[in-house]
C-alpha positions as CSV (number, residue, x, y, z in Angstrom):
1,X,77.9,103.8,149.5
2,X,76.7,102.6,146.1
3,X,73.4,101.4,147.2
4,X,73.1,104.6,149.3
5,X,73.3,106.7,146.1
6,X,71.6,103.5,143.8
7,X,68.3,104.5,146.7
8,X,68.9,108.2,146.4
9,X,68.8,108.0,142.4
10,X,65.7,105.9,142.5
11,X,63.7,108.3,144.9
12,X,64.7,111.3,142.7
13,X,63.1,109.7,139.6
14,X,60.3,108.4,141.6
15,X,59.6,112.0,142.8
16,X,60.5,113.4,139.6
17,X,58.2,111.2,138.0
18,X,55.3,111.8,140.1
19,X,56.1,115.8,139.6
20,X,55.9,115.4,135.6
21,X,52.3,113.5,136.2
22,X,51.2,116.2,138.1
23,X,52.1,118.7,135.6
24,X,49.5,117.4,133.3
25,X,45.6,117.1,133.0
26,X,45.0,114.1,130.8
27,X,41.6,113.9,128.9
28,X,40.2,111.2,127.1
29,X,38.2,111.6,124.0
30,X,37.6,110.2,121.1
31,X,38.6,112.5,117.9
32,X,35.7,111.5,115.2
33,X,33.0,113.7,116.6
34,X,33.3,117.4,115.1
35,X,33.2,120.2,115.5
36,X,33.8,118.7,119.7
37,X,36.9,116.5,118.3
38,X,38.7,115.4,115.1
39,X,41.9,115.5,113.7
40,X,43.4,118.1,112.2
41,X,46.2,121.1,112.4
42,X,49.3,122.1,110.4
43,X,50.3,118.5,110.6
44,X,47.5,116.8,110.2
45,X,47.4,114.8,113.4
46,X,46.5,117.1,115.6
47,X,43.7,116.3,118.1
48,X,41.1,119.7,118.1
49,X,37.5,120.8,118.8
50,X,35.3,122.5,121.2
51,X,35.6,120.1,123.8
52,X,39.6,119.9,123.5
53,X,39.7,124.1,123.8
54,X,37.2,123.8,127.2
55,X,39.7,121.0,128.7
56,X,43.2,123.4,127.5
57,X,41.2,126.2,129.5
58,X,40.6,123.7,132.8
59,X,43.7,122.6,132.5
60,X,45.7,125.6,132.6
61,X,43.2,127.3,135.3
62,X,44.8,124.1,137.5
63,X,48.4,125.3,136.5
64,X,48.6,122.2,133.8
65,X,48.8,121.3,130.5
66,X,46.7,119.6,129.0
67,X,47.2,115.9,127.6
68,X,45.1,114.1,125.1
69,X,44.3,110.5,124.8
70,X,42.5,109.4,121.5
71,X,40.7,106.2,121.7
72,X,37.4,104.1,121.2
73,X,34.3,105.8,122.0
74,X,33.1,103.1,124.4
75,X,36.5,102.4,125.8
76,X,36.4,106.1,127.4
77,X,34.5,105.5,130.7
78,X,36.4,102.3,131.5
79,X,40.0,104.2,130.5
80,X,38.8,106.9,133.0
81,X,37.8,104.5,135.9
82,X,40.9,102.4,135.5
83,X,43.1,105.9,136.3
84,X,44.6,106.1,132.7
85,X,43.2,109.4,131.8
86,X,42.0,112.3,134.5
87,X,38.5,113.2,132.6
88,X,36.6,112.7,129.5
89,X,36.1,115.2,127.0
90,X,33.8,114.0,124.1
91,X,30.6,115.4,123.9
92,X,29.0,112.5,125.9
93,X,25.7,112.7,126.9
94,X,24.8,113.1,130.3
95,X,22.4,109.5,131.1
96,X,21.7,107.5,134.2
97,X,23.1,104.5,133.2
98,X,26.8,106.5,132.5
99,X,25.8,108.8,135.9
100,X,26.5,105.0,138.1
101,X,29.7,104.8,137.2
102,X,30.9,108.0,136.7
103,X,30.3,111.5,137.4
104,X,29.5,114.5,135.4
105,X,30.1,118.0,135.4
106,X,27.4,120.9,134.8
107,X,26.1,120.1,131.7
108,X,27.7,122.6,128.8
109,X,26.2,121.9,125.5
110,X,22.1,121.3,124.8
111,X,22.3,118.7,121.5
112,X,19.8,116.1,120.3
113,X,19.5,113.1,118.4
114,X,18.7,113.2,114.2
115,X,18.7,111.0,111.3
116,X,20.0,111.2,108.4
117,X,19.3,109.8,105.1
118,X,19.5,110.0,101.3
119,X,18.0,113.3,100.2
120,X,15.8,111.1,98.4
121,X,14.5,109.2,101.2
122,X,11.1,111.2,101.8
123,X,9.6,107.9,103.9
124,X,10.8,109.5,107.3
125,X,8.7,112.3,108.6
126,X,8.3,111.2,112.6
127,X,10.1,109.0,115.3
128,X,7.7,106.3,114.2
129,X,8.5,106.0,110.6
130,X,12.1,105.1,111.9
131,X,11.0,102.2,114.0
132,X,11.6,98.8,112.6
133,X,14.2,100.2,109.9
134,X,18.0,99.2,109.7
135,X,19.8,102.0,111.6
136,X,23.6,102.8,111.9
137,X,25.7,104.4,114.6
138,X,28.7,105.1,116.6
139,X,29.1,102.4,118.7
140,X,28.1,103.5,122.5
141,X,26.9,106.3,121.6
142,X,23.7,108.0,122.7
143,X,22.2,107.6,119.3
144,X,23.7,103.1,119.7
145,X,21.1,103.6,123.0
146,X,18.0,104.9,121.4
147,X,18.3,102.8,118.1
148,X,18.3,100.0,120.1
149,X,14.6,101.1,121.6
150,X,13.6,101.6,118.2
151,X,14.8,98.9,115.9
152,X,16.1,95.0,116.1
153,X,18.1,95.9,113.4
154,X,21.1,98.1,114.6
155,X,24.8,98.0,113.3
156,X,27.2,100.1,115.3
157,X,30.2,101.0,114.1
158,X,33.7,102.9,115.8
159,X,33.0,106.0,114.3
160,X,30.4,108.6,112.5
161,X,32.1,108.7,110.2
162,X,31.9,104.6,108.9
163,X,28.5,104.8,109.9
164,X,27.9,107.4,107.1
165,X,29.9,105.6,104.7
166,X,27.5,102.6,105.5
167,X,24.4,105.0,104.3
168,X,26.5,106.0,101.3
169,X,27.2,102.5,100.1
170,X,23.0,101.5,100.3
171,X,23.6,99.2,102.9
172,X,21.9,101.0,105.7
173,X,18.5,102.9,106.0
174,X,19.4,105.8,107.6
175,X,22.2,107.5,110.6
176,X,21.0,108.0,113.9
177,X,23.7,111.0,115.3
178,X,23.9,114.1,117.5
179,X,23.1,117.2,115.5
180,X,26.1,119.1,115.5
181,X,28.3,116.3,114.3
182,X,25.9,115.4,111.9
183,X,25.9,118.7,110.2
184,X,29.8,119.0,110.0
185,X,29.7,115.5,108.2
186,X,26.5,116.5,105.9
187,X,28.3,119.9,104.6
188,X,30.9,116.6,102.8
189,X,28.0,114.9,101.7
190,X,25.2,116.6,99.6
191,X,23.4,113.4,98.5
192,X,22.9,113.3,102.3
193,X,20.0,115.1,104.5
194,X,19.6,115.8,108.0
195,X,16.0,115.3,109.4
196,X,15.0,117.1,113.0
197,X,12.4,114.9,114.6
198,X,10.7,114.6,118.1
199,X,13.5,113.1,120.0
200,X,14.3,114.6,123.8
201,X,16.9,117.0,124.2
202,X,20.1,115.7,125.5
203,X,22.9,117.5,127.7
204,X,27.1,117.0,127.2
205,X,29.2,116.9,130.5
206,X,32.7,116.0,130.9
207,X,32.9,112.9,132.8
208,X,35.2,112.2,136.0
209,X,35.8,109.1,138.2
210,X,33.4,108.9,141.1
211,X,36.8,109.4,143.9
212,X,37.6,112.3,142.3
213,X,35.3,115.3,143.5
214,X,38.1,118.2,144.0
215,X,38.8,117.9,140.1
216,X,35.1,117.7,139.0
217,X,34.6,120.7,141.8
218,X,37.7,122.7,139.4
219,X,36.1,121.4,136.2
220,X,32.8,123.6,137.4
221,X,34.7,126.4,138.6
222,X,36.5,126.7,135.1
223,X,33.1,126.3,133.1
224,X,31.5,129.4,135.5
225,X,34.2,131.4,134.8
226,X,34.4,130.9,131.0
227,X,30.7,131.6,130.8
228,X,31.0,135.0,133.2
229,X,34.1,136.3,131.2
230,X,32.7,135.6,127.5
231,X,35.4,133.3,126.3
232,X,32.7,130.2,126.8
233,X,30.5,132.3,124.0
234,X,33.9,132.7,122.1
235,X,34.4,129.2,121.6
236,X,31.1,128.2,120.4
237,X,31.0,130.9,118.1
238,X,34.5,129.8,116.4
239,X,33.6,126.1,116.9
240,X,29.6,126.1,116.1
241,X,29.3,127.6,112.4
């Protein structure tokens, strides 16, 4: 009788268990890239952004709620295919090389690549003044790629934001860095400019594993009907200012 009811207790939390998993959605991201992540809130650890408002919105179109995992950039795809989080949402660029292991949904933001130097650096006026010079970035970021095609003499760091702090302290020539973020970190930093060059555009998607279509087909679904209804427009506009 007691290991009848010892079996019947372990099956309930098993299926308990499983329930409570499905009740959530549980993104990956990594919370130094604003205005698509950062912390912030009332208490000051909260995990917000652009991208963590388009993932509540998936999640509760799927009946969840959403759960966020903050980590290392470059720890996201490899978190995703080893089944700890369900998707990643943090404002990676859409390339080849990620598009083998994983798979994207419909690209949702159009960004591109700038540098950014002291504002009285005025040696950088085109994609070939920054070949050959010491560059810093966010470590598996797009900007980590195309630094790498353009200079020996790359230093990658966890975040943005110690990649500025690298410019700051003379120790770097210059920020490579998608534009949005780089303007949210700029607006802290007035010795600090922001240069546009000629560098392709590049599209955001929110990654899934590859055995997961139904979930990337949802992740679509949700991202047509937020830009049919408006509220797609509404969060850039209170996110993009």
């Amino acid at each position: 009788m007691k290991k009848t009811i010892a079996a019947l207790t372990l099956a309930t939390l098993t299926l308990t268990g499983c329930g409570s998993k499905e009740e959530y959605l549980v993104v990956g991201t990594n919370a130094e890239f604003p205005p698509f992540e950062y912390i912030g809130g009332a208490t000051g650890d909260e995990v917000l952004g652009f991208d963590i408002d388009l993932a509540k919105q998936i999640a509760a179109d799927q009946g969840k709620t959403l759960k966020v995992e903050n980590m290392k950039f470059d720890s996201l795809i490899v978190a995703l295919n080893a089944g700890k989080v369900d998707m990643v949402a943090a404002g990676m660029t859409i390339t080849p090389e990620r598009k083998a292991s994983v798979d994207f949904s419909q690209p949702y933001y159009e960004a591109t690549q700038v540098v950014i130097t002291p504002v009285t650096n005025v040696s950088i006026n085109s994609v070939d003044d920054v070949k050959g010079k010491h560059i810093a970035v966010q470590l598996g970021s797009t900007g980590d790629i195309m630094a790498k095609e353009l200079s020996d003499n790359v230093t990658a760091f966890n975040t943005g934001f110690e990649a500025i702090m690298e410019l700051k302290n003379g120790k770097v020539d210059m920020v490579l860095f998608d534009s949005e973020p780089a303007a949210k970190h700029l607006a802290k930093n007035p010795q600090l400019k922001m240069q546009k060059l000629n560098f392709d555009a590049e599209y955001y998607g929110l990654a899934v594993a590859k055995n997961n279509p139904e979930l990337l087909k949802q992740i679509n679904a949700s991202i047509d009907t937020m830009k049919q209804n408006g509220s797609f427009d509404a969060l850039l506009a209170k996110h993009m200012q």
